[in-house]
C-alpha positions in Angstrom: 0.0 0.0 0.0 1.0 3.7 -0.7 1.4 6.3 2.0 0.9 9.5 -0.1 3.0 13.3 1.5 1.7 16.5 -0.5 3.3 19.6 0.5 1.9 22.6 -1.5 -0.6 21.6 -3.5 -2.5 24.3 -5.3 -6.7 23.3 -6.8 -7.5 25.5 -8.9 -12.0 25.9 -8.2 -14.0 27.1 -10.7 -18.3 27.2 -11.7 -19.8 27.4 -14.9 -23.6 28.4 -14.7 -25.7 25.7 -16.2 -22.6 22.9 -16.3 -21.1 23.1 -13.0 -17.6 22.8 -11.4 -14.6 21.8 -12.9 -13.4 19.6 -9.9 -17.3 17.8 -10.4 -16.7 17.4 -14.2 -13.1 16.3 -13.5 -14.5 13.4 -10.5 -17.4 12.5 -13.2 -15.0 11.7 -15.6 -13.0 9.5 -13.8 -15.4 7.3 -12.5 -16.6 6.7 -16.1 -12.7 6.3 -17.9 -10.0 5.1 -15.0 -8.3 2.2 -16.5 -8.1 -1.0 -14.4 -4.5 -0.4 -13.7 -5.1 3.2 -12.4 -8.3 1.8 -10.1 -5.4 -0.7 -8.6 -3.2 1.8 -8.0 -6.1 3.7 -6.4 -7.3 1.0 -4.2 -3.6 0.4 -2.9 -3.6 3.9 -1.4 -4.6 4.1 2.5 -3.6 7.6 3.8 -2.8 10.8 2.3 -1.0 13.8 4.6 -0.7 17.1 3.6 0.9 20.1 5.1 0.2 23.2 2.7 -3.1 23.2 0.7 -3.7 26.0 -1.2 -7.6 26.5 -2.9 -7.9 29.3 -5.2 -11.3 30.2 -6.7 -11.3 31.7 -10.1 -15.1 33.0 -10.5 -14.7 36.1 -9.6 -12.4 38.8 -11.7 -10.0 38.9 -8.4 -9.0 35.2 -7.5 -10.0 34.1 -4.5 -7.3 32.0 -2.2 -8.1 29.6 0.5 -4.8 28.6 2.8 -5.6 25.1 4.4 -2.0 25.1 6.5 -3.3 22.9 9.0 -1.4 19.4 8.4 -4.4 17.0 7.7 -4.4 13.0 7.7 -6.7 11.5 5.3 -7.3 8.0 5.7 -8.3 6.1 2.3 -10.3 2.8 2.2 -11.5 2.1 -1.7 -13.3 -0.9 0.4 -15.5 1.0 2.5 -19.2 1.6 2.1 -18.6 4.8 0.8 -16.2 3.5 -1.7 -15.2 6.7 -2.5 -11.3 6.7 -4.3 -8.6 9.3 -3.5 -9.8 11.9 -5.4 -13.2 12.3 -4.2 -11.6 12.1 -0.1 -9.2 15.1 -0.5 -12.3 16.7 -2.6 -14.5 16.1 0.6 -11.6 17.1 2.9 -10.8 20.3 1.3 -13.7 21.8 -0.4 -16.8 19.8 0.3 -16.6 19.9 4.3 -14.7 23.3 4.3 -16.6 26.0 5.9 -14.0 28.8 4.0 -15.2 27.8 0.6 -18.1 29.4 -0.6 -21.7 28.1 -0.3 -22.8 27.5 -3.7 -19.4 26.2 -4.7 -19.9 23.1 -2.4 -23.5 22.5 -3.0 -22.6 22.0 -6.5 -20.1 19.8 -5.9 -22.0 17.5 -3.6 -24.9 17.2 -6.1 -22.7 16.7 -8.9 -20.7 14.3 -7.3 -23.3 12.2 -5.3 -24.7 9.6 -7.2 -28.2 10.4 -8.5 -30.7 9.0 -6.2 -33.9 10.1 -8.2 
């Protein structure tokens, strides 16, 4: 199994009326194409730690940055009930269950990456 360090990682956030986020588009795509051999690689991950997280929302005509210093543990079971991958736990970590990012930001990235129910 991997244990993965990041140390100044920058996501770049942005929302396009009528189509959504680019992080959503970006997790729906990946569900649909990853290759067998990236889902193993995946699935062999179990913890990611960060120390320097950086999330800069582009919507506006001055850029919006989000510092998430805070050294954060994220534990990754591809196993779980959940069975959410890597991706969509540092997604959930950083912008879904962050209070800094913008409301409407994280509501459209939690219905476009829940599965539809309806």
């Amino acid at each position: 199994t991997y244990k993965i360090y990041i140390n100044n990682l920058q996501i770049n956030l942005y929302h396009l009326p009528g189509k959504g986020t680019n992080i959503g588009t970006l997790s729906k795509i990946l569900k649909k194409e990853v290759s067998y051999s990236a889902k193993s690689f995946f699935s062999n991950i179990n913890s990611i730690s960060t120390k320097k997280i950086e999330v800069v929302i582009t919507q506006n005509i001055e850029p919006m940055k989000i510092e998430i210093n805070t050294p954060q543990n994220i534990s990754c079971d591809s196993n779980s009930p959940s069975g959410k991958n890597v991706l969509e736990n540092i997604f959930d970590s950083f912008l879904i269950n962050n209070k800094d990012i913008p409301e409407d930001f994280r509501t459209s990235l939690i219905n476009e990456m829940e599965p539809n129910t309806i």
